[in-house]
C-alpha positions, 0 to 999 in steps of 0.5 A: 519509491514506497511501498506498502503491503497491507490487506484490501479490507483494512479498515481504519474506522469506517474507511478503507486503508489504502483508499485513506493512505491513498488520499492522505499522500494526495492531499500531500501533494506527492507525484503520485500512486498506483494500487495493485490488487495481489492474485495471491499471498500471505503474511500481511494481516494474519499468522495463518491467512493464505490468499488462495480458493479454489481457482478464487482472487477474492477472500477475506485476506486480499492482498494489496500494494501501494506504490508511491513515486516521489523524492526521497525528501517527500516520501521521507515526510509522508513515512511517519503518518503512514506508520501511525495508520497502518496496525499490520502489513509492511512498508519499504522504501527503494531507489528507483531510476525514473526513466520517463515521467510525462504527463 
Protein backbone atom coordinates (compact mmCIF):
# COMPACT_ATOMS: atom_id res chain seq x y z
CA UNK A 1 0.00 0.00 0.00
CA UNK A 2 0.93 3.69 -0.69
CA UNK A 3 0.37 6.48 1.04
CA UNK A 4 0.28 10.03 0.51
CA UNK A 5 -0.17 12.93 3.18
CA UNK A 6 -0.41 16.18 1.36
CA UNK A 7 -2.99 19.08 1.80
CA UNK A 8 -6.46 19.31 -0.19
CA UNK A 9 -5.84 22.72 -1.64
CA UNK A 10 -2.37 21.67 -3.27
CA UNK A 11 -2.55 22.80 -6.51
CA UNK A 12 -0.16 21.93 -9.42
CA UNK A 13 -0.77 24.62 -12.02
CA UNK A 14 -4.68 25.08 -12.24
CA UNK A 15 -5.33 21.42 -10.96
CA UNK A 16 -5.75 20.02 -7.77
CA UNK A 17 -2.90 17.57 -6.55
CA UNK A 18 -4.69 14.54 -5.28
CA UNK A 19 -7.28 14.84 -8.22
CA UNK A 20 -3.79 14.84 -10.73
CA UNK A 21 -2.20 12.16 -8.32
CA UNK A 22 -5.24 10.49 -8.63
CA UNK A 23 -5.88 10.27 -12.40
CA UNK A 24 -2.12 9.94 -13.22
CA UNK A 25 -2.01 6.32 -11.17
CA UNK A 26 -5.67 5.71 -13.12
CA UNK A 27 -4.53 6.47 -16.32
CA UNK A 28 -1.52 3.64 -15.00
CA UNK A 29 -3.38 1.35 -14.62
CA UNK A 30 -3.24 0.71 -10.86
CA UNK A 31 -6.03 -1.57 -8.82
CA UNK A 32 -6.90 1.07 -7.32
CA UNK A 33 -7.46 4.29 -4.68
CA UNK A 34 -9.32 5.82 -2.19
CA UNK A 35 -8.98 9.69 -0.82
CA UNK A 36 -9.81 10.51 2.90
CA UNK A 37 -10.37 14.01 3.89
CA UNK A 38 -8.41 14.59 7.73
CA UNK A 39 -10.70 16.09 10.60
CA UNK A 40 -7.68 17.48 11.58
CA UNK A 41 -3.90 17.61 11.44
CA UNK A 42 -0.58 19.57 11.01
CA UNK A 43 2.64 19.03 9.37
CA UNK A 44 1.82 18.78 5.69
CA UNK A 45 1.90 22.13 3.93
CA UNK A 46 3.30 24.80 6.58
CA UNK A 47 5.91 24.96 9.76
CA UNK A 48 2.82 26.59 11.73
CA UNK A 49 -0.57 25.37 10.11
CA UNK A 50 -2.74 23.50 12.31
CA UNK A 51 -6.08 22.23 11.11
CA UNK A 52 -8.46 23.02 13.99
CA UNK A 53 -11.41 26.12 13.98
CA UNK A 54 -13.55 26.46 16.52
CA UNK A 55 -15.63 23.13 16.13
CA UNK A 56 -14.77 23.75 11.82
CA UNK A 57 -13.50 20.66 9.42
CA UNK A 58 -12.68 23.03 6.80
CA UNK A 59 -9.46 25.59 6.53
CA UNK A 60 -6.73 26.55 4.38
CA UNK A 61 -4.53 23.39 5.52
CA UNK A 62 -7.15 20.62 4.91
CA UNK A 63 -5.48 17.55 5.30
CA UNK A 64 -5.76 14.75 3.11
CA UNK A 65 -4.34 10.99 2.37
CA UNK A 66 -4.50 9.03 -0.65
CA UNK A 67 -4.33 5.23 -0.59
CA UNK A 68 -3.01 3.35 -3.20
CA UNK A 69 -3.78 -0.53 -3.40
CA UNK A 70 -1.44 -2.47 -5.73
CA UNK A 71 1.86 -4.88 -6.25
CA UNK A 72 4.55 -3.59 -4.85
CA UNK A 73 6.24 -3.82 -8.52
CA UNK A 74 3.33 -1.11 -9.66
CA UNK A 75 3.53 1.16 -6.78
CA UNK A 76 7.21 0.88 -7.11
CA UNK A 77 6.69 2.45 -10.78
CA UNK A 78 4.32 4.89 -9.99
CA UNK A 79 6.61 6.32 -6.77
CA UNK A 80 9.25 8.44 -8.82
CA UNK A 81 6.55 10.59 -11.09
CA UNK A 82 4.54 11.22 -7.94
CA UNK A 83 7.78 12.48 -6.15
CA UNK A 84 8.21 15.01 -8.89
CA UNK A 85 4.66 16.44 -8.52
CA UNK A 86 4.52 16.67 -4.79
CA UNK A 87 6.51 19.96 -3.43
CA UNK A 88 5.30 19.14 0.36
CA UNK A 89 3.48 16.67 2.01
CA UNK A 90 4.82 12.62 2.56
CA UNK A 91 4.54 9.61 0.87
CA UNK A 92 5.11 5.81 2.46
CA UNK A 93 4.87 2.42 1.19
CA UNK A 94 3.55 -0.38 3.67
CA UNK A 95 3.10 -4.21 3.54
CA UNK A 96 -0.29 -4.85 3.74
CA UNK A 97 -2.19 -8.28 3.77
CA UNK A 98 -4.96 -8.15 1.11
CA UNK A 99 -7.68 -10.35 2.62
CA UNK A 100 -10.69 -9.61 0.15
CA UNK A 101 -10.62 -8.14 -3.21
CA UNK A 102 -13.72 -8.42 -5.09
CA UNK A 103 -15.34 -6.45 -7.41
Amino acid sequence: MLKIFLNENTKDGNELLYEKIVQTAFEKGLAGSMVFRGVEGFGFCCEKCRTIHEGLTISKCQPMVIEFIDTEEKLAELVPVLKGMLKTGAMIMQDVDVLFDKY
